[in-house]
C-alpha positions as CSV (number, residue, x, y, z in Angstrom):
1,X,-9.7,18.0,0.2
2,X,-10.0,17.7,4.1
3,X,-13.1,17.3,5.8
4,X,-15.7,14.5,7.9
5,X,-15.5,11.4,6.2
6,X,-18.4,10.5,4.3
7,X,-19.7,8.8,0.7
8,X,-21.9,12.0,-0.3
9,X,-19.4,14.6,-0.2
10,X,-20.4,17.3,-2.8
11,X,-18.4,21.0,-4.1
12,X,-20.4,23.9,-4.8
13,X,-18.5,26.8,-6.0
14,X,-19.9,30.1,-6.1
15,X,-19.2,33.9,-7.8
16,X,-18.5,36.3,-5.1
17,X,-21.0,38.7,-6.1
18,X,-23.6,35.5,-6.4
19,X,-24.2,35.6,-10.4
20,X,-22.8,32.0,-11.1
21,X,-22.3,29.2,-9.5
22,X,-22.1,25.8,-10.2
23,X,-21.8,22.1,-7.9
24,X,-20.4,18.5,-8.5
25,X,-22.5,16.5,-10.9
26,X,-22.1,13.5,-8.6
27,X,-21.4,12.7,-4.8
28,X,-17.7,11.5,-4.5
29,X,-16.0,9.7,-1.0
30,X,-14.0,11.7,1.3
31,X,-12.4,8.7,3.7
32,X,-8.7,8.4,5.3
33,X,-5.9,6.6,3.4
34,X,-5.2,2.9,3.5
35,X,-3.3,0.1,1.9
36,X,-4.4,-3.5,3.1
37,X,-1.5,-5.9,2.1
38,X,-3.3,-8.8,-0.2
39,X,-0.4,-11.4,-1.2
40,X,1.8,-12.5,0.7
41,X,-0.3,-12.4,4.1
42,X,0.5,-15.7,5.3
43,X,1.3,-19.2,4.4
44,X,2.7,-18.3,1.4
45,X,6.2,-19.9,-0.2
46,X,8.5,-18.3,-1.9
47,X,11.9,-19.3,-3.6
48,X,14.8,-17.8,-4.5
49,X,15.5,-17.2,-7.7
50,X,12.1,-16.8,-8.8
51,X,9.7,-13.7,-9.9
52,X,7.5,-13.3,-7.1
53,X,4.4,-10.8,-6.8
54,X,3.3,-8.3,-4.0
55,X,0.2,-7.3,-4.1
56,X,-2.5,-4.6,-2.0
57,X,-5.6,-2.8,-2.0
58,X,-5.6,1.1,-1.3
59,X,-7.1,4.9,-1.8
60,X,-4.0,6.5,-2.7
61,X,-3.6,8.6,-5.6
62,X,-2.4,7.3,-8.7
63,X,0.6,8.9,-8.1
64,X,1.2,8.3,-4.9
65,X,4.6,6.5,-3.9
66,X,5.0,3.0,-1.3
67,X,7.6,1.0,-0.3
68,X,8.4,-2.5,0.6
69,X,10.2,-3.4,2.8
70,X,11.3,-7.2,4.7
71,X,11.2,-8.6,8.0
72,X,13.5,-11.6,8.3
73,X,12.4,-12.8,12.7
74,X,8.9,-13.0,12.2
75,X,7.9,-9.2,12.0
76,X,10.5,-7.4,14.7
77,X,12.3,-5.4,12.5
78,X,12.2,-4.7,8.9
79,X,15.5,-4.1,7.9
80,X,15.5,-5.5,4.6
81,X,13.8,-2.5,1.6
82,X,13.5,-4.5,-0.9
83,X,11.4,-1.5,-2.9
84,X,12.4,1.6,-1.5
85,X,9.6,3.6,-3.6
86,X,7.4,2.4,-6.2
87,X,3.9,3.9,-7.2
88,X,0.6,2.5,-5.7
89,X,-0.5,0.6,-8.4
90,X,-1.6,-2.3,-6.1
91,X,1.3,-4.9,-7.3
92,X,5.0,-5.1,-7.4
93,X,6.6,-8.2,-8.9
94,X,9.9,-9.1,-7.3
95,X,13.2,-11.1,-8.1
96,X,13.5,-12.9,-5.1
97,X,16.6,-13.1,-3.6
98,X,18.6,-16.1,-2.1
99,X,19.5,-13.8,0.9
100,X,16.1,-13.4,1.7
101,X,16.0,-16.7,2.9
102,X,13.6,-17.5,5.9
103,X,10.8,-19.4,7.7
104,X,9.4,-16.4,9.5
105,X,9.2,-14.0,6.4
106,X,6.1,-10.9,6.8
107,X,6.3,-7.7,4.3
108,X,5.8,-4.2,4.9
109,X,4.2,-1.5,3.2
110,X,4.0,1.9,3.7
111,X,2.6,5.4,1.8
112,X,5.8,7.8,1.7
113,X,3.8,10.5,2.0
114,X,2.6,9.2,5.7
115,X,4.6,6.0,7.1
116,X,1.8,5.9,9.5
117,X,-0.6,4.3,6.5
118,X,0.6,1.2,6.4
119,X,0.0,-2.6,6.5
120,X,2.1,-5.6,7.2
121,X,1.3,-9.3,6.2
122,X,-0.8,-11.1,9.0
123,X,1.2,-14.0,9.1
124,X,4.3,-15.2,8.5
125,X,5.6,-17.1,5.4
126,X,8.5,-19.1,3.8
127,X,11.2,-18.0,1.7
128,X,13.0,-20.8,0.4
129,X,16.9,-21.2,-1.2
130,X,16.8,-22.3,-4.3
Protein backbone atom coordinates (compact mmCIF):
# COMPACT_ATOMS: atom_id res chain seq x y z
CA UNK A 1 0.00 0.00 0.00
CA UNK A 2 1.51 3.43 -1.14
CA UNK A 3 0.00 6.56 -0.59
CA UNK A 4 0.12 10.25 1.82
CA UNK A 5 0.80 9.29 5.12
CA UNK A 6 -1.94 9.49 7.39
CA UNK A 7 -3.87 7.59 10.65
CA UNK A 8 -7.36 7.32 8.77
CA UNK A 9 -6.51 5.63 5.76
CA UNK A 10 -9.57 3.56 4.58
CA UNK A 11 -10.10 0.76 1.18
CA UNK A 12 -13.20 0.71 -0.50
CA UNK A 13 -13.44 -1.82 -3.17
CA UNK A 14 -16.01 -1.66 -5.67
CA UNK A 15 -17.84 -4.18 -8.59
CA UNK A 16 -17.12 -2.73 -11.94
CA UNK A 17 -20.56 -2.61 -13.03
CA UNK A 18 -21.31 -0.86 -9.36
CA UNK A 19 -23.62 -3.85 -7.79
CA UNK A 20 -21.32 -4.55 -4.76
CA UNK A 21 -19.02 -2.98 -2.97
CA UNK A 22 -17.71 -3.13 0.26
CA UNK A 23 -14.96 -0.69 2.59
CA UNK A 24 -12.51 -1.33 5.65
CA UNK A 25 -14.42 -1.73 8.85
CA UNK A 26 -11.82 0.44 10.58
CA UNK A 27 -9.30 3.29 9.66
CA UNK A 28 -5.62 1.76 9.65
CA UNK A 29 -2.10 3.99 9.49
CA UNK A 30 -0.31 4.42 6.29
CA UNK A 31 3.28 6.06 7.63
CA UNK A 32 7.06 5.39 6.36
CA UNK A 33 9.19 2.62 7.86
CA UNK A 34 11.37 2.98 10.92
CA UNK A 35 13.36 1.17 13.49
CA UNK A 36 14.56 3.40 16.56
CA UNK A 37 17.46 1.33 18.30
CA UNK A 38 16.26 0.96 22.22
CA UNK A 39 19.16 -0.90 24.08
CA UNK A 40 22.22 -0.38 23.75
CA UNK A 41 21.99 3.57 22.97
CA UNK A 42 24.56 4.63 25.20
CA UNK A 43 26.28 4.09 28.52
CA UNK A 44 25.73 0.73 28.40
CA UNK A 45 28.42 -2.18 29.50
CA UNK A 46 28.85 -5.16 28.10
CA UNK A 47 31.21 -8.21 28.71
CA UNK A 48 32.55 -10.82 26.94
CA UNK A 49 31.40 -13.90 27.45
CA UNK A 50 28.10 -13.05 28.38
CA UNK A 51 24.37 -13.11 26.70
CA UNK A 52 23.62 -9.75 25.83
CA UNK A 53 20.29 -8.19 24.38
CA UNK A 54 19.55 -5.78 21.40
CA UNK A 55 16.64 -4.34 21.38
CA UNK A 56 14.29 -1.61 18.90
CA UNK A 57 11.05 -0.30 18.18
CA UNK A 58 9.69 -0.36 14.43
CA UNK A 59 6.76 -0.65 11.66
CA UNK A 60 8.10 -3.43 9.73
CA UNK A 61 6.21 -6.38 8.85
CA UNK A 62 6.40 -9.31 10.80
CA UNK A 63 8.38 -10.78 8.34
CA UNK A 64 10.50 -8.38 7.55
CA UNK A 65 14.42 -9.09 7.84
CA UNK A 66 17.31 -6.58 9.88
CA UNK A 67 20.65 -6.77 10.61
CA UNK A 68 23.16 -5.85 13.19
CA UNK A 69 25.96 -4.82 12.68
CA UNK A 70 29.31 -3.24 14.98
CA UNK A 71 31.22 -0.23 15.08
CA UNK A 72 34.49 -0.75 16.99
CA UNK A 73 36.04 3.68 16.74
CA UNK A 74 33.05 5.22 18.06
CA UNK A 75 30.67 4.95 14.97
CA UNK A 76 33.07 5.42 11.71
CA UNK A 77 32.70 2.28 10.22
CA UNK A 78 30.70 -0.77 10.96
CA UNK A 79 32.70 -3.50 9.90
CA UNK A 80 31.81 -5.97 12.40
CA UNK A 81 27.89 -7.99 11.30
CA UNK A 82 27.43 -9.47 14.12
CA UNK A 83 23.63 -10.52 12.75
CA UNK A 84 23.65 -10.50 9.20
CA UNK A 85 19.72 -11.10 8.99
CA UNK A 86 17.29 -11.75 11.62
CA UNK A 87 13.47 -10.97 11.61
CA UNK A 88 12.16 -7.65 13.17
CA UNK A 89 10.94 -8.91 16.16
CA UNK A 90 12.21 -5.87 18.11
CA UNK A 91 15.10 -8.03 20.17
CA UNK A 92 18.09 -10.07 19.31
CA UNK A 93 20.06 -11.60 22.25
CA UNK A 94 23.75 -11.96 21.56
CA UNK A 95 26.82 -14.03 22.73
CA UNK A 96 29.11 -11.44 23.11
CA UNK A 97 32.28 -11.91 21.93
CA UNK A 98 35.91 -11.20 23.50
CA UNK A 99 36.89 -9.61 20.08
CA UNK A 100 34.41 -7.23 20.36
CA UNK A 101 36.25 -5.57 22.88
CA UNK A 102 36.05 -1.68 23.12
CA UNK A 103 35.38 1.64 24.85
CA UNK A 104 33.74 3.31 21.87
CA UNK A 105 31.21 0.44 20.95
CA UNK A 106 27.67 1.97 18.95
CA UNK A 107 25.38 -0.79 16.99
CA UNK A 108 23.74 -0.62 13.74
CA UNK A 109 20.50 -1.63 12.40
CA UNK A 110 19.15 -1.72 9.31
CA UNK A 111 15.78 -3.12 7.20
CA UNK A 112 17.18 -5.39 4.31
CA UNK A 113 14.62 -4.52 2.28
CA UNK A 114 15.85 -0.67 2.38
CA UNK A 115 19.41 -0.02 4.18
CA UNK A 116 18.22 3.51 4.15
CA UNK A 117 15.74 2.62 7.29
CA UNK A 118 17.98 2.51 9.83
CA UNK A 119 19.16 3.63 13.33
CA UNK A 120 22.32 3.51 15.13
CA UNK A 121 22.89 3.81 18.98
CA UNK A 122 23.24 7.57 20.11
CA UNK A 123 26.02 7.09 22.10
CA UNK A 124 28.75 5.13 22.54
CA UNK A 125 29.23 2.15 25.07
CA UNK A 126 31.68 -0.29 26.67
CA UNK A 127 32.46 -3.76 25.77
CA UNK A 128 34.53 -5.25 28.23
CA UNK A 129 37.05 -8.62 28.17
CA UNK A 130 36.10 -10.93 30.29
Amino acid sequence: MTGPNTTAARIRVESTDGSASDETDAAFVIADPFIRLLCPNGGDMWHASTRAAVRWRHNLGPLDVVSITLSKNGGITYHWPLVPRTVADGVEFLNVEPSWSTSRARLRIAWQQHSNVVDVSDGTFVIRPR
